[in-house]
N, C-alpha and C positions, 0 to 999 in steps of 0.2 A: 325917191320913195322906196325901190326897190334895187335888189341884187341880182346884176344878170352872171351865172358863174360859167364861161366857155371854158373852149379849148383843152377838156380837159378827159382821163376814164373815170364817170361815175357809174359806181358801181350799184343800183337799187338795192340789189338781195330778194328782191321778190324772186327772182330764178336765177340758175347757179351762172349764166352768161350773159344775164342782161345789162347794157349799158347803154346810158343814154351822154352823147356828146355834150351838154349845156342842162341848165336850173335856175330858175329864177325864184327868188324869195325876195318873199313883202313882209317885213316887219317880222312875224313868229312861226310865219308858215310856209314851206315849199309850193309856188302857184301853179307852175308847170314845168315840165322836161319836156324835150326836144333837140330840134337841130336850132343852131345859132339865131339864124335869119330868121327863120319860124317866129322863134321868139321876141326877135326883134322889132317885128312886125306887127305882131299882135298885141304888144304893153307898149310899146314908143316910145313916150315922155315918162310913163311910170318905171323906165329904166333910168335909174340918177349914175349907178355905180355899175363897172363891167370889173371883173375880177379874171383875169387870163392865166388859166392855171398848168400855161406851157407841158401842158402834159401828166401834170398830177394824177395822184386817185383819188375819189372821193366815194367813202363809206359812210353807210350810217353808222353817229356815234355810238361807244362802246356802252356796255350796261355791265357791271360787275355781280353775276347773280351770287355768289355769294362772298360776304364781303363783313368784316367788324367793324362798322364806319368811327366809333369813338375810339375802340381800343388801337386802330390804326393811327388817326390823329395824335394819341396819345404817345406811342408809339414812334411818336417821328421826332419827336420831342425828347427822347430819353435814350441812354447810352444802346448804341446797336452791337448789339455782343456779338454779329455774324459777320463785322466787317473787320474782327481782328484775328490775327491766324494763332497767336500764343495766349495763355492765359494769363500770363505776368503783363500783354499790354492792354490784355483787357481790365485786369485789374486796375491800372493804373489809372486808365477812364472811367474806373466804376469809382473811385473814393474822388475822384474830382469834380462831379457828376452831383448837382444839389438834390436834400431829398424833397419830397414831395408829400404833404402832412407830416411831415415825420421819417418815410418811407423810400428807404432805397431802393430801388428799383431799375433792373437792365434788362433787356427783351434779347428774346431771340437766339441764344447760344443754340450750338451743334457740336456736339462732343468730337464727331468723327473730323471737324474741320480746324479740333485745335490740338494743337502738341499735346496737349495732356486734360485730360478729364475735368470737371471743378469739384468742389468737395467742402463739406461743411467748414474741413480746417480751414479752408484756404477763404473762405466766406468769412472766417470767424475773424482771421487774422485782419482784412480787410477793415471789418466793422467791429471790434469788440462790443462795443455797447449800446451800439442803434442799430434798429430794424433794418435788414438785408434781404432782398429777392433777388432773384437770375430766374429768367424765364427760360424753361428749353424753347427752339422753334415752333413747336408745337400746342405751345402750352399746357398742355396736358401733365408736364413735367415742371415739378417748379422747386429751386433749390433756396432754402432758405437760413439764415443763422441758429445759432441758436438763441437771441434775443428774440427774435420774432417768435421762434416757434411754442417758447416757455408765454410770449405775448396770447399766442393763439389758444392758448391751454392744452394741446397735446403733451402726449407721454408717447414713451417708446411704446407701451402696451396699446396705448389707443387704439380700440378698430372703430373702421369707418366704412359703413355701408356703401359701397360703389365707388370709392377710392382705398387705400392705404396710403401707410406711414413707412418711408423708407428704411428698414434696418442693416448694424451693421454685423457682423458674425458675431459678434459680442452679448446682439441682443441691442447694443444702444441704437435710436435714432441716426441714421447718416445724412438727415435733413433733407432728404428730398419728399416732395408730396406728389400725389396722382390723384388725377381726376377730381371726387367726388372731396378728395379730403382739402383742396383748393378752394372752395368753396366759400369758407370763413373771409378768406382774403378779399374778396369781392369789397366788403363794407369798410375796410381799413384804405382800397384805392379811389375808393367812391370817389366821383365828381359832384363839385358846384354845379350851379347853371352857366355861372362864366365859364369856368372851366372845361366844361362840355361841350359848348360851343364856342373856346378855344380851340379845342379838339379837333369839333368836327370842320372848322373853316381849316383848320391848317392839313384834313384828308381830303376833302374836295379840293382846295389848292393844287395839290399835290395828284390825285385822281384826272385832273383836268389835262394836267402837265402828259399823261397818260393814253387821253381821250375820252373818259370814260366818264360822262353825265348823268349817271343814274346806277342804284346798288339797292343789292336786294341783302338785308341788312340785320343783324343777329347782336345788340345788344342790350336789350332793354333792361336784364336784369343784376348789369355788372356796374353803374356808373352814379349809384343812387338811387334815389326815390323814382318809383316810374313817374310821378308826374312830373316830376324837375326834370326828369330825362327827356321825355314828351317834349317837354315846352323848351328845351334845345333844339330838339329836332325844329319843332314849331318854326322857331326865331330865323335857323340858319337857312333851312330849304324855303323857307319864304324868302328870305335877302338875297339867296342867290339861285333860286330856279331848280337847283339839285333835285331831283328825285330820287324818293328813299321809298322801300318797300319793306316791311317792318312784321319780321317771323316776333311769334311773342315766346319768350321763354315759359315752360311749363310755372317754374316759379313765382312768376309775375303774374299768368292767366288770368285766376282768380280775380285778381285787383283791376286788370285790365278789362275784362267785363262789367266789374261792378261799377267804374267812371265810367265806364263809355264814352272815352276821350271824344272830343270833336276834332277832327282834322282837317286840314288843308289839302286843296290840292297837288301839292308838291308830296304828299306821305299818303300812303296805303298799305292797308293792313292781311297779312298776310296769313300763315301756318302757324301752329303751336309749334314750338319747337323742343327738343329733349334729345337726347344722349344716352346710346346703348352702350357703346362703349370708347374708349381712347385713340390713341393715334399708333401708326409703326415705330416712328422712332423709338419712343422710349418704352416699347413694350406692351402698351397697356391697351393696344388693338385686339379685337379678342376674335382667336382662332380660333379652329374648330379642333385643332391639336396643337401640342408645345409648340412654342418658339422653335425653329430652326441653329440657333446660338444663346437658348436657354429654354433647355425642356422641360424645367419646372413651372413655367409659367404659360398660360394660354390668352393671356391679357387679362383686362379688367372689366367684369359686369356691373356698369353702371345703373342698371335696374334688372332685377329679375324678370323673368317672362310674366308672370303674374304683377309685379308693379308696371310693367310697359304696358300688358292688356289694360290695367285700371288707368293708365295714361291716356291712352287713345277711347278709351270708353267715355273720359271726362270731357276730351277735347271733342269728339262727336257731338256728347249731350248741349254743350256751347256752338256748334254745327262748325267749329273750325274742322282744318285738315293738318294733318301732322308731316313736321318734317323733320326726321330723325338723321341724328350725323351717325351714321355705321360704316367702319373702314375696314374691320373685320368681316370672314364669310361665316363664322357664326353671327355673329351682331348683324350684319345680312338678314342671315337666315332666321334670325328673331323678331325685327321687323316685319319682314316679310309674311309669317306665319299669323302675325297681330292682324295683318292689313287685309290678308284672304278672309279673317274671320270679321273683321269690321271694314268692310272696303269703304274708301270716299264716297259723300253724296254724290248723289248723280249729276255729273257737268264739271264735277270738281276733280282737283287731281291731288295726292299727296306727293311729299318729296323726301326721295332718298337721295342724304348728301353724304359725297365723297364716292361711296360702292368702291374702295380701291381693289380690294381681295373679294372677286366674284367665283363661286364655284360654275360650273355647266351648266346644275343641275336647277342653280336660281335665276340664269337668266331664263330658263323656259316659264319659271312661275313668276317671273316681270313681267316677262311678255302679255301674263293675263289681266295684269293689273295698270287701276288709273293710274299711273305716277307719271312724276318729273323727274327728273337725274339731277343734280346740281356736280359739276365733273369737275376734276380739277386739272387739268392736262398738264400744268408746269409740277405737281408732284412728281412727277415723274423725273423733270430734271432733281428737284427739292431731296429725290430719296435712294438718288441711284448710289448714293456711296455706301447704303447700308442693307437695301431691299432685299438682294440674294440672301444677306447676311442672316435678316431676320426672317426670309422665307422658306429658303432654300430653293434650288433649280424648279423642279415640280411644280411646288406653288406658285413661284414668280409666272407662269405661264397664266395663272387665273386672274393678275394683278396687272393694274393702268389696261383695261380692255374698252376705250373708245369705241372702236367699229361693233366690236359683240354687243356694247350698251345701247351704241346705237338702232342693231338692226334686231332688238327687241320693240321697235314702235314706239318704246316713250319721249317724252319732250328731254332733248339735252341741253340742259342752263352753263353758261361755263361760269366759275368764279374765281378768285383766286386766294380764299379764306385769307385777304391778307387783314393784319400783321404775320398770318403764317409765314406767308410768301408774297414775292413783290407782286403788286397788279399789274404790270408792264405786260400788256395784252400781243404784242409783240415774243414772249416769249413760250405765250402759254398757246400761240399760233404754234411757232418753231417745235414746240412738244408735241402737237400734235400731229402734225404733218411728216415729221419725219420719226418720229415714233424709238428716237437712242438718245443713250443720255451713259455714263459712265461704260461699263458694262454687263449695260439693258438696252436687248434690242427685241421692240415690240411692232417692228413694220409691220408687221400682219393685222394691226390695231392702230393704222394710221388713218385720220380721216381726209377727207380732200379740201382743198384751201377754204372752197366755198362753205364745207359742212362746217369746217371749224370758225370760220369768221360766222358764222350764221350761231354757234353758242355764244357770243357777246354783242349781236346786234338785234334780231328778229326772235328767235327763241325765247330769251330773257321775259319779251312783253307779250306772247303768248299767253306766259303763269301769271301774268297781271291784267289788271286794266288798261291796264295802258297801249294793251295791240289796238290798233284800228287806226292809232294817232305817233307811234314809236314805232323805232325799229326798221323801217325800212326810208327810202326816201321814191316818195310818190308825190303827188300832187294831195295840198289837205292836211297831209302830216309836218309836225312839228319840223320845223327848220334846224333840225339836229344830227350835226354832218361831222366828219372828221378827213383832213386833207393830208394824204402821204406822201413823200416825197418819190415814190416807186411802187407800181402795184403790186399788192401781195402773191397777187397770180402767177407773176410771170419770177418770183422767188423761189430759190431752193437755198435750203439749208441755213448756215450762220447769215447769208446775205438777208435775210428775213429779220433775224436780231436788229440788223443798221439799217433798217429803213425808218428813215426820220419822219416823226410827226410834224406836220408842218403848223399846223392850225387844228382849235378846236372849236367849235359853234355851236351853242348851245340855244335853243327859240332866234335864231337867226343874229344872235349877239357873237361875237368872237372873244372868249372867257380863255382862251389860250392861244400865243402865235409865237413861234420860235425863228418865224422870218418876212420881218416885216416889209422886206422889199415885195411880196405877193402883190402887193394892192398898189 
């Protein structure tokens, strides 16, 4: 009837040292911790299965607080532009590569990781006469043919409220779009229902492989119709137990009030979400001065201070709470000024994601405010080959500040916006703990193993409902564990990276096992 797990370091996370030797779980919940015998003693015959875990650890499973669950899916499926070092062999996988509606499409390039740049030519050449994407890593950057772009109805002149149109010194178009001006794109990648929940079974798949049973989840407004979107979510977190926590896009709000979707207990519903401004890579993170290796530009304002206050005014009036992606310390500091003047209901908290470039002067006006952080700690590996570039020395000192965001008092969520970046929760440890990555060294903003494994297990279901029953492992709560093959604790360094996942367990089910001799 039940699973007695010895022999092993589980690690609770209720505090940063506690460890109980043995767990027994019945069916979907953990019954009690203890020593072996104890346990032995007290269930008897309702122990059927002994599991000797020669030494393992066991953690509560991971939670991905922020995470694109469909666009990752998607994503896993389509040509990976980051795993090739030239652009001729990436080419060669993008015209091999079937399209999708119509739609080619490759995720994920990084200009600084390939011999040489992409470029409308070299899109064009590829595809003469069907629609072509390349996503940058970030997506905030998206390079596309000229079929699509004459598709999308753009001109070189076109302006676009909170994004632009890439020009070239000529004045023409050089095919690239930012931010706001991506937008059109949405409805031309749209998902079915099948296809969505193709999607999403082939990121949980894939997430599990990771550890990670639960994501707090940002895309309702990119895959379709919100209800067809919904009734994906529906389908898959009911078949397979996943839990999804569901930021609503500003775009969608409206329509999502007006259904009043019913849900399941596998999905809960979270923060309006919206967009101040872009990302570092490709520029369009917005400083509070030039670019550091281009000082004509300070990034891109995805909404004015005046459209963000009518954002948070709306999302109040609907009594949601706002969770804005600002990776710049102006777009910081725009947020920020919104939320002093409209703070959260009382009991609730809003969420600022990413906070990469913090000045001093706003983590003291964090400190007064409800929030949550959503952090991204493997950026740090993600951006070390360009960060200086684009911030300069100075800056870089205000940028990837875990311990300062920390010891502001708010809740810190880790996630790892993937498809930005991979979810391999093992890495986004490794960043934070030892705080270098190319040459960026942020030791002085490293957290400790405990704080960091505590943004993907206990943290996460703090900002939900889900605390009381997730997130840690006690008695009562969800039989939702993960088994490594070496504790994180006793890790320094890359030996952190190769610590294998043994097993993942999700309601007391084993949904991952990469070695079946354990049992």
């Amino acid at each position: 009837m039940g699973t007695l797990y010895v022999n092993g370091v589980i690690r609770t996370m209720t505090h940063e040292n506690e460890i109980q030797p043995a767990m027994f779980v019945e069916e979907t919940r953990i019954i009690a911790m203890g020593e072996e015998g104890t346990l032995r003693r007290r269930f008897g015959r309702r122990v059927t299965t002994i599991v000797d875990l020669n030494g393992k650890a066991v953690y509560p499973a991971f939670t991905d607080a922020h995470i694109h669950l469909i666009g990752y899916g998607e994503a896993i499926g389509r040509v990976d532009a980051s795993s090739y070092a030239t652009l001729d062999e990436l080419g060669k996988a993008f015209v091999q590569a079937e399209a999708v509606n119509g739609l080619h499409v490759a995720e994920g390039y990084d200009e600084t990781k390939l011999d040489r740049a992409p470029t409308k030519a070299w899109l064009n050449q590829l595809f003469p006469t069907e629609p072509a994407l390349l996503k940058r890593t970030d997506r905030h950057t998206v390079l596309v043919n000229d079929v699509l772009f004459k598709q999308l109805g753009y001109k070189a002149s076109t302006v676009i409220e909170g994004g632009k149109i890439g020009l070239l010194e000529s004045g023409e178009a050089d095919g690239f779009l930012y931010d706001a001006a991506i937008e059109p794109l949405y409805a031309l990648q749209s998902g079915s229902v099948e296809r969505n929940k193709a999607s999403l079974r082939s990121a949980i798949k894939n997430l599990y492989r990771h550890g990670i049973i639960a994501a707090h989840t940002e895309d309702l407004a990119y895959h379709g119709e919100l209800s067809e979107v919904l009734q994906a979510y529906r389908e898959v977190t009911e078949e397979t137990g996943f839990h999804a926590h569901l930021l609503v896009h500003h775009l969608v709000v409206d329509q999502f009030i007006q259904t009043n979707p019913e849900l399941p207990p596998t999905l809960s519903v979270g923060a309006m979400k919206l967009f101040v401004d872009g990302a570092l890579g490709g520029r369009t993170a917005l400083l509070g001065r030039g670019y550091s290796d281009d000082a004509t530009t300070r990034g891109i304002e995805v909404h004015s201070p005046e459209q963000l206050e009518q954002l948070v005014k709306r999302a109040r009036s609907y009594g949601f709470t706002v969770a804005a992606h600002v990776i710049g310390d102006l777009a910081i500091e725009r947020f920020v000024t919104v939320l002093e003047k409209y703070p959260a209901p009382k009991g609730t908290r809003d969420r600022i994601i990413h906070a990469t470039v913090v000045r001093p002067e706003l983590l003291a006006r964090i400190r007064k405010l409800p929030v949550l952080i959503d952090v991204q700690p493997v950026f740090l590996l993600d951006d070390a080959d360009f960060a200086q570039d684009r911030l300069g020395l100075n800056r870089l000192d205000w940028a990837y500040r875990l311990k300062s965001l920390a010891e502001t008092g708010a809740l810190l969520c880790g996630g790892s916006d993937a498809p930005i970046s991979d979810p391999d929760v093992r890495r986004a440890l490794y960043a934070a703990t030892t705080g270098t990555a190319g040459n960026i060294n942020k030791t002085n903003e490293v957290l400790s193993m405990y704080e960091a494994l505590l943004l993907f297990t206990k943290n996460p279901h703090i900002a939900t409902d889900t605390h009381g029953r997730k997130g840690m492992l006690l008695p009562g709560y969800d039989a939702d564990f993960v088994i490594f093959e070496q504790d994180f604790y006793l890790l320094r360094g890359e030996d952190i990276l190769r610590n294998q996942l043994v097993e993942t367990v999700q309601a007391g089910k084993t949904v991952f096992q990469a070695d079946p001799v354990l049992r």
